[in-house]
N, C-alpha and C positions, 0 to 999 in steps of 0.2 A: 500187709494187713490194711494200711491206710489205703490203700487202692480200690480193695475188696468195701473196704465202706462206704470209699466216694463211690462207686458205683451201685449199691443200695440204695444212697441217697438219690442218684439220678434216676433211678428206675421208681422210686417212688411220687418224685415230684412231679412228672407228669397224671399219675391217677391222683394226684392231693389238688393238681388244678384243673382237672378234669370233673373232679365230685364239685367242687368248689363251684364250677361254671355252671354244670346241670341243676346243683342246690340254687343257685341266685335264676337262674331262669326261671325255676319252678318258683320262687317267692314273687317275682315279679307278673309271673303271670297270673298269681291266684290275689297279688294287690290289685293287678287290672280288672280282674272281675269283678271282687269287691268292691272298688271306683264304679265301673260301669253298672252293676246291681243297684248300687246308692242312687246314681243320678237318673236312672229308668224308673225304679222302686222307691225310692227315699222319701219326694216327697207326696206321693200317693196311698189315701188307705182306698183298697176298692172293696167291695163286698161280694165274698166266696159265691159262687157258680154253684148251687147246689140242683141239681137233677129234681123236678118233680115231673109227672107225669100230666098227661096231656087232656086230661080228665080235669085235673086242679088247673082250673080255669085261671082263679084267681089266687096267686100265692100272698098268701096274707099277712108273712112276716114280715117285720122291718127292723131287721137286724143286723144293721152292714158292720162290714169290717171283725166278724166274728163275734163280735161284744152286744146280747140281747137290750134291746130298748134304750141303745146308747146312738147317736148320732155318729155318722164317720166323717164328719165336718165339722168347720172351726165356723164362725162368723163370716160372712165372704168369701168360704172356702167352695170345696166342691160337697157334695152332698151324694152317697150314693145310694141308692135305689133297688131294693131286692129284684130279681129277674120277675117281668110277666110272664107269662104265658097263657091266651086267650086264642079261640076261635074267632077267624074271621069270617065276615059274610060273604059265603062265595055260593053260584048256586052249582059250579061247576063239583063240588063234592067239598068234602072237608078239610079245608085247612087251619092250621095253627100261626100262631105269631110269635116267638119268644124275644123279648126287647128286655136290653138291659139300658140303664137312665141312671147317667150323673147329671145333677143340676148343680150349677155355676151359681152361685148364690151373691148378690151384692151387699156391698159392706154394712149396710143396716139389716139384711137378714138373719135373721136366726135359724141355726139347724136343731134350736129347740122345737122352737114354732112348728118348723116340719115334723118331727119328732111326735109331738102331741097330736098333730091331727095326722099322723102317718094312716088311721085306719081310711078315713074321707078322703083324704087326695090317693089312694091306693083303689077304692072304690070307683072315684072319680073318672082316674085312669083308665081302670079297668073298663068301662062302660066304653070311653070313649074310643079305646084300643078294639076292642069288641064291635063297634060300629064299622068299621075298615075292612072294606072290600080289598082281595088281591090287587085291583084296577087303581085303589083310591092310593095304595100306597108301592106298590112296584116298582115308581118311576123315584128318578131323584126330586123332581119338583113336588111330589108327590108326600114324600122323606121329609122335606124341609117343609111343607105345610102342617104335617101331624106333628114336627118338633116345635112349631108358632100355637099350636092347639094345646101342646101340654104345655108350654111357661105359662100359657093367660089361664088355664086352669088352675095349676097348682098356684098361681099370685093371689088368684082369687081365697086362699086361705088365710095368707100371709099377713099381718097384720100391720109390721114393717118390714121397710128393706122389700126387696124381690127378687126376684130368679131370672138372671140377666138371659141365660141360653141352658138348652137340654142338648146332652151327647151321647150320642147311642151308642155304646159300647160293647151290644150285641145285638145281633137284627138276623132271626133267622125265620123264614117262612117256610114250610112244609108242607 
């Protein structure tokens, strides 16, 4: 009988370290993603991608980070920017621009400031976004001139502090 149980025992030990092995793998692997999720996402709020149509020239909300009429920036932080989407002046037919914009904000800025004049620097935008020819913005030197055109824009509302650099976080033309 003592036989019969030592070998029970050994027949089980291996599936007791076997569950054992597959359970700490799977813990490990879903803390690494959790890790990995935090330091990609953790200290980022960015504001939802929501689809408007190509008609709504100008999207007129500014409502990042899901939260209406709230800033999705700190002081100095980043600042994020509902999606445009504007026609460009092309005469070759119709295209569109859809640009997504965080602004880098320096430490005397306020993402109030922005915040209350979100309607005028969105207008601002818009017009200026809307003046860009396929030619004027296609190229990378191109990119990085229209990104020097919106900071002196949007500074221009600022009353302190300023908007160090703009980061296109979506750029798609059609």
């Amino acid at each position: 009988m003592a036989a019969e149980v030592d070998k029970k025992e050994e027949s089980t030990a291996p599936a007791k370290k076997g569950k054992g092995l597959l359970i700490a793998i799977i813990a490990v692997a879903v803390i690494g993603a959790a890790a990995g999720a935090y330091f990609i996402f953790g200290g980022k709020k960015s504001a939802p991608a929501e689809g408007h149509g190509a008609e709504a020239e100008a999207s007129s909300h500014e409502s990042p980070a899901g939260s209406h009429g709230e800033p999705a920036a700190k002081d100095g932080g980043l600042f994020n920017l509902e999606p445009f989407i504007v026609n460009l002046q092309d005469n070759s037919g119709t295209r569109y621009l859809k640009l997504t914009i965080n602004l880098e904000l320096s430490e005397g800025a306020s993402a109030a400031d922005l915040t209350a004049q979100a309607t005028q620097i969105r207008d601002s935008l818009i017009i200026l976004l809307s003046s860009k020819s396929y030619t004027d913005i296609g190229t990378v030197e191109g990119k990085y001139l229209m990104r020097d055109e919106i900071v002196a824009r949007v500074n221009q509302f600022l009353k302190k502090g300023k908007v160090k650099t703009a980061y296109f976080t979506e750029f798609v033309i059609q």
